[in-house]
N, C-alpha and C positions, 0 to 999 in steps of 0.2 A: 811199870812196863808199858811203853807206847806202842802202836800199832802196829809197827813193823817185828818187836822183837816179839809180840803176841802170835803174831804172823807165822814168823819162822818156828816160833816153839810150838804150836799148837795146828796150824794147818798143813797137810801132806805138799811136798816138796814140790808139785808138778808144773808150775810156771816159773821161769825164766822171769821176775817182775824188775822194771824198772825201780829207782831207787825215789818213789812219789810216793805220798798216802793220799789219795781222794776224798775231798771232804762234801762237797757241793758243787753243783754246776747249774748254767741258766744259760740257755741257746748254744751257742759253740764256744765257750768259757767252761770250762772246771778250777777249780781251786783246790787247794792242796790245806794240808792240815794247820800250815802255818799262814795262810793266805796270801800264795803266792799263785797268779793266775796264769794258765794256760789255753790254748788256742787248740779247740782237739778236733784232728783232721784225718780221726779213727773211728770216730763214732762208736768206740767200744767194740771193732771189727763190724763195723756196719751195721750193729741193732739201732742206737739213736739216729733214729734219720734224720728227726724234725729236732734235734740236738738235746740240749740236758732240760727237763722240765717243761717244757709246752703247755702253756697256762690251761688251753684248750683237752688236751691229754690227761691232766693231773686230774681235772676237774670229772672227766668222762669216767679217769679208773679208780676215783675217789666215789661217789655218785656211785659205780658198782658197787664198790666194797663194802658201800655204807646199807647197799641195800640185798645182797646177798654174794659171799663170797664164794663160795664155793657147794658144788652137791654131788654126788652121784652119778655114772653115766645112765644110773639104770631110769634117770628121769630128761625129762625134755624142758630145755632153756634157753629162752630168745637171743641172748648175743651169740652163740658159738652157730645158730640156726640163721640168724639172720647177715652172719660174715658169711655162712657156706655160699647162702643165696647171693650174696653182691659177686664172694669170688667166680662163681661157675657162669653168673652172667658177663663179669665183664673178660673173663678166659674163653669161652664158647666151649670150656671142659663141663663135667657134670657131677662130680661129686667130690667130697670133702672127707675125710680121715683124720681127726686131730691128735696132735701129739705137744711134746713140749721141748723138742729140740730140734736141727737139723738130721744129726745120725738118726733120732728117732724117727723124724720124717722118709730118711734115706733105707730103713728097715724097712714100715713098712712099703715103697715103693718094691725094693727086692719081694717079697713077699705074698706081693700082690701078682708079679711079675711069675714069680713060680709056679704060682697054683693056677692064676690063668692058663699055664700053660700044663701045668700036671693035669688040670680038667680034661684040654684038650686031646694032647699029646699024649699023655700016662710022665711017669716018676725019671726019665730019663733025658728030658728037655728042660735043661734047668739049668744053664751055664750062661752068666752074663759077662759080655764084653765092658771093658771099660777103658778109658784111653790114660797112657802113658802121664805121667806132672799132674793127674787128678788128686783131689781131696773130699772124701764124702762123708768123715768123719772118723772118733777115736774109740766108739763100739770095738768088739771082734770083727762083728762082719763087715762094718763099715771102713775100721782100717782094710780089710781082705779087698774091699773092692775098690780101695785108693791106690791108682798106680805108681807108688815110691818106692821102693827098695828100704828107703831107709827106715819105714814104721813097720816093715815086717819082720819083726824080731822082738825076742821076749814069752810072749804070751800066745807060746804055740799052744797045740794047733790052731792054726787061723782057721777059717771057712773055707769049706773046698768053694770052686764054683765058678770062679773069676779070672777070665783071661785078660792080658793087658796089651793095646796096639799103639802104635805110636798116631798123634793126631794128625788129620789134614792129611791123608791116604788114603783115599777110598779102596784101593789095591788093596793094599794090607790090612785093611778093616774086613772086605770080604774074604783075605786068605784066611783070617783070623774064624771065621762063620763056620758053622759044623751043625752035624743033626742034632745037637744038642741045646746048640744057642739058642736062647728065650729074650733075653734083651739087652740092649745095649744101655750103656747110662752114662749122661755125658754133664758136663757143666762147659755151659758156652763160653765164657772165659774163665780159665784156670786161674782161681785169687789165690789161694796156698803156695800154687805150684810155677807164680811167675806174672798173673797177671798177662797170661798166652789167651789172644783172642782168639777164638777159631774160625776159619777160613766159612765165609757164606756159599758158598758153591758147595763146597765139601758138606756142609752140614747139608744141605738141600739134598745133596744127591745120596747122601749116608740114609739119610729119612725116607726117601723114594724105595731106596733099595728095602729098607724095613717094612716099608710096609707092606712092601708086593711080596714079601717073603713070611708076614708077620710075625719078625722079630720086633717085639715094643721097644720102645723108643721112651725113656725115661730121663728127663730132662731136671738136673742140679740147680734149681736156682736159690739154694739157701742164702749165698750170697750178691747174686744176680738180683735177687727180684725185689720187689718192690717200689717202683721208679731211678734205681739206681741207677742202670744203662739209660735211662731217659724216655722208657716206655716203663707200663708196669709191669712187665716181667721179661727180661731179655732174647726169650725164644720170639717175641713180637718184633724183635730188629731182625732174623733172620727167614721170616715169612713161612713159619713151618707149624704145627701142632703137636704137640709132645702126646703119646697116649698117658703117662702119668709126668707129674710136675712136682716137687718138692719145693717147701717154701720156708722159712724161720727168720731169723736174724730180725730184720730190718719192721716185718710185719708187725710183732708184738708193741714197738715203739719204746721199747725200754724194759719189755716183760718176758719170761721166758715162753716160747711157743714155737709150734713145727706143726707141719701139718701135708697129707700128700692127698696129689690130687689126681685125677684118672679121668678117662675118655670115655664116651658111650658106651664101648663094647665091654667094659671092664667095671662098670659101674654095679655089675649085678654079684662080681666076683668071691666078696669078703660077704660073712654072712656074721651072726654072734657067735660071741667065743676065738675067734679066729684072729682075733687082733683086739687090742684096747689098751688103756692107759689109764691111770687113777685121776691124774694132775688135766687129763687133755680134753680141752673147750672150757678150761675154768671160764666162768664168766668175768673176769675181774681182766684178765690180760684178754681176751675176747671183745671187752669194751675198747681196750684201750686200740688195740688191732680196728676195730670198724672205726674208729677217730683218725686213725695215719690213713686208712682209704679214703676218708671222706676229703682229707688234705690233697695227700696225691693223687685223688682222681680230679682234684677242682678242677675249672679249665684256668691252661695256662700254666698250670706248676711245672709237667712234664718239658712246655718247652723252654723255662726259664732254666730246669735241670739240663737242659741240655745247653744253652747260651753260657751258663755258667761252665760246663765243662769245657767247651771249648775256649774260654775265656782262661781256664787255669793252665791249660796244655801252652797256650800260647805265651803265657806268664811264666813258665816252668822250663819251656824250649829255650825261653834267649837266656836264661842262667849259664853260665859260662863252664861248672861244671857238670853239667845236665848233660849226656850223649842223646838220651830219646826217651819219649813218654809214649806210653802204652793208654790208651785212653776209650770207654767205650762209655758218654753220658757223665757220671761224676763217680766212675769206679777206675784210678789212677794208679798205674804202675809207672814208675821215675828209674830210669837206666843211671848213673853215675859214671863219668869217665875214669873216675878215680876212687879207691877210698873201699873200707869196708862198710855194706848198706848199714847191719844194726848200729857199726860202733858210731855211723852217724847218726842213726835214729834217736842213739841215746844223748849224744850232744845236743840231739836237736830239745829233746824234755827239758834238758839244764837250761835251753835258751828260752822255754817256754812253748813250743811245739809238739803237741801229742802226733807222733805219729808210727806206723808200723813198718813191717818188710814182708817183702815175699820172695824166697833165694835169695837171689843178691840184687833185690829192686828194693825202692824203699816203695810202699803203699801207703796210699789214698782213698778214704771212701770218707769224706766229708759228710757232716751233717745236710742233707737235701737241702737245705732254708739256706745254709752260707749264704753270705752278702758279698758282691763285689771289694768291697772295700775290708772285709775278713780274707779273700782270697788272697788281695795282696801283702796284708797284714803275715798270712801265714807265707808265702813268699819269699816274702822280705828275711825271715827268721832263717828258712830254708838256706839260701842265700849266703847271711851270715855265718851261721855254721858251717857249712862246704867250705867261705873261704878261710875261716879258722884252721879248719883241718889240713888245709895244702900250706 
């Protein structure tokens, strides 16, 4: 029995997978079971930032494992201590909450979010707004406050708690607001829901408005952050402060990790008992997390992340079936004039190109490190298959 029929007969049905086994990869290469190589410009939905193996990464979460893998929250342990401290320094946020996914990050932000305000307020200010094409994950409560239609269904009851407004309205974002509202939660570009950038004004003045009102302002960057938008976390390209910050995917470097992060006022909030996780600040993926900072904060990576994105938009725009690219650093939404996005995604793997979709865009979140001459490579493949398909 080879790995796909093991696959189908023994793992629960829930991905859509394409028809590849993964066997190994080294930078932005993977290889398939029969060793056939691929060009992947998915990064695994944006965790491998610094691509498959980073000699420098292996070696930092080898080095952990070898010398203590895992303990207890009820004890104290220098990597998951000494990533809070880089992150709160270089965010001007102040404290740290780990977990080991996004949704888990995305819970506790609600959570935090609530009880800041049950302190306040009392038990009846606990309604967060969240905007329309949102994705905050596949919890209960995380689908509850992903604004789609199409994941609420099945696994009723959902979470009460969560109103939905369409984005880039400030209008309707305050007609949305009640004595209820506690916080709003946003992800600055919508990757699930379209690769939708959201408008800098409107964000500015949606933030202004929360704070003079102190509705918190909880910012998604599971998939935003980490040098992806071409700063380290994409609320830095719209000049604003989140009071809490979500982070996962890209941070870990290849390891599962979530983690949320909070402002001043909200730092005294969560007490013990009130939140935890068995798996969250393992030191082994914590290693490997303060190795992808030590990269992306080098000097210089963030503006080569960005010289490179603009270099693929520009690569991507004169493609003849290419309508427009969505683009903010090296996190790539690709419009199609024609054509259905997956069923080209999927030609594009037979051609050799790992890549994804978002609706009906195809997506992009490149390994950070791609090379110029990888971008054209992956290009070129793009390319090929679009003209196949007409």
């Amino acid at each position: 029995m080879n790995t796909k029929e093991k696959d189908l007969k023994y793992i629960m049905h829930t991905y859509g997978r394409y028809d590849v086994a993964l066997k190994s990869g080294k930078g932005v290469y993977a290889y398939d079971e029969n060793g056939k190589k691929y060009l992947d410009v998915s990064s695994g939905i944006g965790v491998n930032c610094l691509g498959y193996c980073d000699d420098g990464w292996v070696e930092a979460v080898s080095k952990q494992a070898a010398t203590i893998q895992h303990m207890s929250n009820y004890f104290y342990s220098e990597q998951p201590s000494t990533l809070a401290q880089r992150l709160c320094n270089l965010t001007g946020l102040s404290k740290v909450c780990f977990g080991n996914s996004g949704a888990e990050a995305n819970e506790c932000a609600i959570k935090i979010a609530r009880k800041y305000s049950f302190d306040k307020y009392g038990d009846s200010r606990n309604e967060i707004i969240t905007l329309k094409n949102s994705f905050h994950g596949r919890t209960v409560t995380t689908l509850s406050a992903t604004g789609q239609d199409v994941f609420h269904n099945f696994f009723f009851p959902f979470t009460h708690g969560f109103t939905y407004v369409e984005a880039d309205s400030l209008d309707k974002f305050k007609a949305a607001v009640s004595e209820k509202t506690c916080a709003v939660m946003l992800e600055l570009i919508q990757g699930e829901g379209g690769v939708n950038i959201l408008d800098k004004d409107y964000v500015q003045s949606l933030v202004k408005y929360c704070n003079e009102n102190d509705i918190l302002v909880i910012i998604d960057e599971v998939q935003t952050g980490v040098g992806r938008t071409g700063k380290l976390f994409a609320f830095e390209n719209y000049g604003i402060l989140p009071d809490l910050m979500t982070v996962a995917k890209g941070l870990g470097g290849g390891l599962p990790i979530g983690l949320c992060m909070c402002g001043e006022k909200l730092k005294d909030v969560m007490s013990p008992s009130t939140h935890g996780t068995t798996f969250g600040a393992n030191p082994v993926v914590c290693a490997g997390a303060n190795y992808v900072l030590d990269r992306v904060c080098a000097d210089g990576f963030m503006d080569e992340v960005n010289k490179k994105g603009e270099y693929f938009e520009k690569k991507l725009s004169e493609l003849d079936d290419v309508k427009s690219v969505r683009r903010m650093g090296l996190m790539i939404g690709v419009e199609l004039k024609s054509g259905d996005a997956h069923d080209i995604a999927v030609k594009c793997v037979e051609n050799g190109l790992l890549i994804i979709t978002a609706k009906d865009l195809l997506r992009m979140l490149p390994p950070l490190v791609i090379s110029y001459d990888e971008i054209d490579e992956a290009v070129k493949i793009l390319d090929k298959t679009l003209k196949e398909n007409n």
